[in-house]
N, C-alpha and C positions, 0 to 999 in steps of 0.2 A: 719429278715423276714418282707417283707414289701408287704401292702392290700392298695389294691386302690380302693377308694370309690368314684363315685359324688355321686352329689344328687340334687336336684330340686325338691320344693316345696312340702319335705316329712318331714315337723315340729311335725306333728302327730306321726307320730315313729321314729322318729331319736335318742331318748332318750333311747328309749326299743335297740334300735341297736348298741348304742353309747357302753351302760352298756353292753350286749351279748359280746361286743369285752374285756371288761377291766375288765370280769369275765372269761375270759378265763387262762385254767391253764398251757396255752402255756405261758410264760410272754413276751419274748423275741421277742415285733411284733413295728414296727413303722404304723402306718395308715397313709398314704395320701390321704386326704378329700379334695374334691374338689368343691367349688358349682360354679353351675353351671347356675349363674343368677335366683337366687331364687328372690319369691316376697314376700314368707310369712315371718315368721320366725325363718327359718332354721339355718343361717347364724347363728344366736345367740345363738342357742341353743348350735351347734357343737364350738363356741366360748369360749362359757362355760368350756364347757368339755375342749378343751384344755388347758386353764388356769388352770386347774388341772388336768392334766396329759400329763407331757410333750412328750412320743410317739404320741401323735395326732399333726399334723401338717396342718394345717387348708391354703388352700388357694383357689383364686378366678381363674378362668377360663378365660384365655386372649384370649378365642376361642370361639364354642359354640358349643352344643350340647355332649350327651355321650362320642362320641369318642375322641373329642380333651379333653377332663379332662382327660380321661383316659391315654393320652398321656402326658397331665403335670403331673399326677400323678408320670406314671414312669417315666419321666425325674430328678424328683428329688425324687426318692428315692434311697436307698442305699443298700437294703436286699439280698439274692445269695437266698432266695427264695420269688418265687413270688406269690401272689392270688387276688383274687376282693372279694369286698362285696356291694352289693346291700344296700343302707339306708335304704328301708322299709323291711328290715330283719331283723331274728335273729340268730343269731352262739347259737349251744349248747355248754355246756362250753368248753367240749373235743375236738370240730373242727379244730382248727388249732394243735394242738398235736397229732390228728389221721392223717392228713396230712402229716404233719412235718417229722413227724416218717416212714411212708408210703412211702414219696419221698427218705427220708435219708436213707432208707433199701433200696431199688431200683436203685436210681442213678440216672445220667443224661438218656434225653432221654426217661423221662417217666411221668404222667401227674399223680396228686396224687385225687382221685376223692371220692365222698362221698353219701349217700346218704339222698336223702331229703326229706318233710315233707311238704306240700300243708294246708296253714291253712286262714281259713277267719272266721271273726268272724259272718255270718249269715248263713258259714258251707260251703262246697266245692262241685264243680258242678259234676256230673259224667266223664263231659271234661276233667276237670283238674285233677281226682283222675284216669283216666286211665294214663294219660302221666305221673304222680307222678309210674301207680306202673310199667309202661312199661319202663319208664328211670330207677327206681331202682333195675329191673329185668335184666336191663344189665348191670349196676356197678358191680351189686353182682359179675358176672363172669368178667368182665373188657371189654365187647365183645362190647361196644358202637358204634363202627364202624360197626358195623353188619348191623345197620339200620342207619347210619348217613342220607341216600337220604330220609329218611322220615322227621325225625321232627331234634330238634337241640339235638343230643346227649351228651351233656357236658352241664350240668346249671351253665351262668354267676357267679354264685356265688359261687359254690363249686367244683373250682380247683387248684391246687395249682403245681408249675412247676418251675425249676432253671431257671434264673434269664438268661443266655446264649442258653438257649432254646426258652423263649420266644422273645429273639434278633433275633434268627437262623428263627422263622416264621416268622418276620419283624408283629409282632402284634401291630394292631389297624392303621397300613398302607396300602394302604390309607381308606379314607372314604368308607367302607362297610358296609353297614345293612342288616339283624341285626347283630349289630358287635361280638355277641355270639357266632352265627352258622358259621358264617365267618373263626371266631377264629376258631371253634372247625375241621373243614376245614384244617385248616393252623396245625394244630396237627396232623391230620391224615395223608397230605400231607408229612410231617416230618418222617412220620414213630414212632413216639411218641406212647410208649405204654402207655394203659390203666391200672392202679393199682387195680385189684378189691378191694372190701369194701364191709362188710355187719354190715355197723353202719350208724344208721341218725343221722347227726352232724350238718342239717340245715336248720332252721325252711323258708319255701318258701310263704310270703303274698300274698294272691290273695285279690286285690280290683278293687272297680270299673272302675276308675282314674289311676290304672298302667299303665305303659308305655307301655307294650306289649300289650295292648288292646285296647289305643288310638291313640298312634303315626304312622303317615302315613309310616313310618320306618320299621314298624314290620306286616305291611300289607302283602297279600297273594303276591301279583305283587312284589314282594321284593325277597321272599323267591322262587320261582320257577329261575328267575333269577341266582340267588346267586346258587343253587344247578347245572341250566345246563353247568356254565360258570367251576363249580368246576369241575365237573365230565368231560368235554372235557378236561381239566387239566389233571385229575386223573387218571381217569376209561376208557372215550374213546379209545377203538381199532379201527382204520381207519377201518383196514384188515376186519372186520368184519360188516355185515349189520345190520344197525339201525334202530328199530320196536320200535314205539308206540305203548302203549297198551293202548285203552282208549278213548274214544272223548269226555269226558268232558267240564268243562272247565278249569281243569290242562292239560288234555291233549292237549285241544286246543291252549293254552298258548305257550306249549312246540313246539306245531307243528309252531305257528308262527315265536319260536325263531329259530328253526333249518332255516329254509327256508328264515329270513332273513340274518344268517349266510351264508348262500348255502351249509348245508351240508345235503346230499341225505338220505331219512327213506322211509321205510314201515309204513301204519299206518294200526293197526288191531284193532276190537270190537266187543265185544258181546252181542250190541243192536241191533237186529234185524230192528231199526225202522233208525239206520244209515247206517247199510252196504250196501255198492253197492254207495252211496251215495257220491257226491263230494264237499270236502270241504275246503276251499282254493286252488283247481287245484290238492288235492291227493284222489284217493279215496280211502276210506273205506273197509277193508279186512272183512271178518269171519275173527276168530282167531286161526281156523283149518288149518288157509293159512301159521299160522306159522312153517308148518311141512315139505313143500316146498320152505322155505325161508333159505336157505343155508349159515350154521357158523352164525345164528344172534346174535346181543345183546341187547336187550328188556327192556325196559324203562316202567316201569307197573305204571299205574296212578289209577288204580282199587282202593278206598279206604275202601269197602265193605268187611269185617273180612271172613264172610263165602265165599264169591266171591274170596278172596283172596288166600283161604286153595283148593280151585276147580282148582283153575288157579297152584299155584305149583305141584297138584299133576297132573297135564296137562305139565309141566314142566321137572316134574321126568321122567314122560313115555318117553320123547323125549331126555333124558339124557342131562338135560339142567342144568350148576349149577351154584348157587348164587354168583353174582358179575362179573366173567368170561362170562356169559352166561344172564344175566340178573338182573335187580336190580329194588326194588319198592319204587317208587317214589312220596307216596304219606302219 
């Protein structure tokens, strides 16, 4: 079983990360650790450690950024299963043996997933302790794909997949940010089921300085991208007419990307202060106009919980259903 780690300029926990992998009661793991041009520390510390203990296998990045380490990693590893680990993390001891065991009872063809654990040491934001309990409310069932168009269904770090499967998504090819939700993308697209779980096997660091909060990678103009280019992939029915829902500035986003594609939408809201109103050359519907908009398929950017529960039951009456008929996108 083989975990591909980089890492960059995470000397502060790399030791708590290092020790989480080589207390685990899985024994059976090779790690391939990659850095990835560090400045601090790092290098040393993971130097360390493999000087005693020969599963770690330490090397240096002849690329740059995330995804090429992650690509030497699996180049030279050797495992028939495969997972990632994040450096400023920590595995609970049982993580890779509730995996392990998870994939091994299921088979090819299936993604072994866990659930996780949101910790900072000045305490966790309301932000981050909903997507902690909205992601571990869909492990529990395995139903991740449910809402994949909303945030990244799969955390980088807690999944685990035969080694021919993740060849078969052609993972971490080419350069996509965020290489996560990319990934987690390329699973769905597969048809790769979801293994429910109802165990946290991993501890998820929020800090100031993570990646996901600094790098221009994981920025918003990244992620709408990345979801419209899937979903014409995926989800797109020609046959069927394509509705905005929203004039935000996701929806706006969305509207620009269709249009420089040249593929044809309705765009509908229920801001009284846009509709009727023209913007980019489409104009602005009510969203009662979606009643008269025949066979749609609805792209809802509405990110408003209660807004959100008004709009599907606006849905149901029209016998509209999730995925087939519309999906939210935000």
């Amino acid at each position: 079983m083989s975990i591909l780690t980089p890492f960059k300029n995470t000397g502060q926990f790399l030791e708590e990360c290092l020790q989480s992998i080589i207390d685990q009661t899985y024994t059976n793991w090779e790690l391939l650790i990659v850095d990835d041009h560090s400045t601090d520390n790092s290098y040393d510390i993971v130097e360390t450690f493999a000087k005693k203990d020969e599963r770690i296998k330490l090397l240096k990045n002849d690329g740059n950024g995330i995804i090429d380490a992650l690509r030497l990693a699996f180049k030279n590893s050797s495992g028939e299963f495969m997972t990632r680990m994040d450096s400023d993390d920590v595995m609970l001891p049982n993580k890779i043996k509730v995996l392990a065991n998870n994939l091994l009872n299921s088979g090819k063809q299936h993604i072994a997933i866990g659930l996780v654990d949101y910790f900072n040491e000045h305490g966790i934001g309301s932000g981050y302790k909903n997507y902690e309990t909205w992601l571990n409310n869909l492990t529990e069932k395995g139903e991740n794909y449910n809402e994949i168009y909303k945030e990244c269904v799969i955390p980088s770090p807690c999944w685990m997949i035969h080694r021919e499967d993740l060849i078969a998504c052609d993972a971490f090819q080419p350069n996509v940010y965020p290489e996560d939700y990319d990934l987690a993308f390329r699973f769905y697209k597969q048809g790769f089921r979801c293994i429910p779980c109802d165990t946290v096997i991993h501890k998820w660091r929020d800090y100031s300085t993570r990646t996901s909060r600094t790098h221009v990678h994981y920025a918003e103009n990244h992620f709408i991208p990345l979801k419209i280019n899937h979903f014409l992939e995926i989800d797109y029915d020609s046959s069927k007419n394509l509705v905005i829902w929203g004039a935000g500035a996701k929806g706006k986003f969305m509207a620009k990307l269709f249009l420089e594609k040249h593929i044809p939408f309705e765009w509908i809201c229920d801001n009284p202060n846009k509709i009727g109103k023209d913007i980019y050359g489409k104009k602005l519907l009510n969203f009662e106009a979606l009643s008269e908009i025949k066979n749609p398929q609805s792209l809802i950017t509405v990110a408003n919980k209660e807004a959100q529960k008004d709009i599907k039951s606006y849905l149901n009456k029209l016998n509209l259903e999730p995925f087939k008929d519309y999906i939210f996108f935000c």
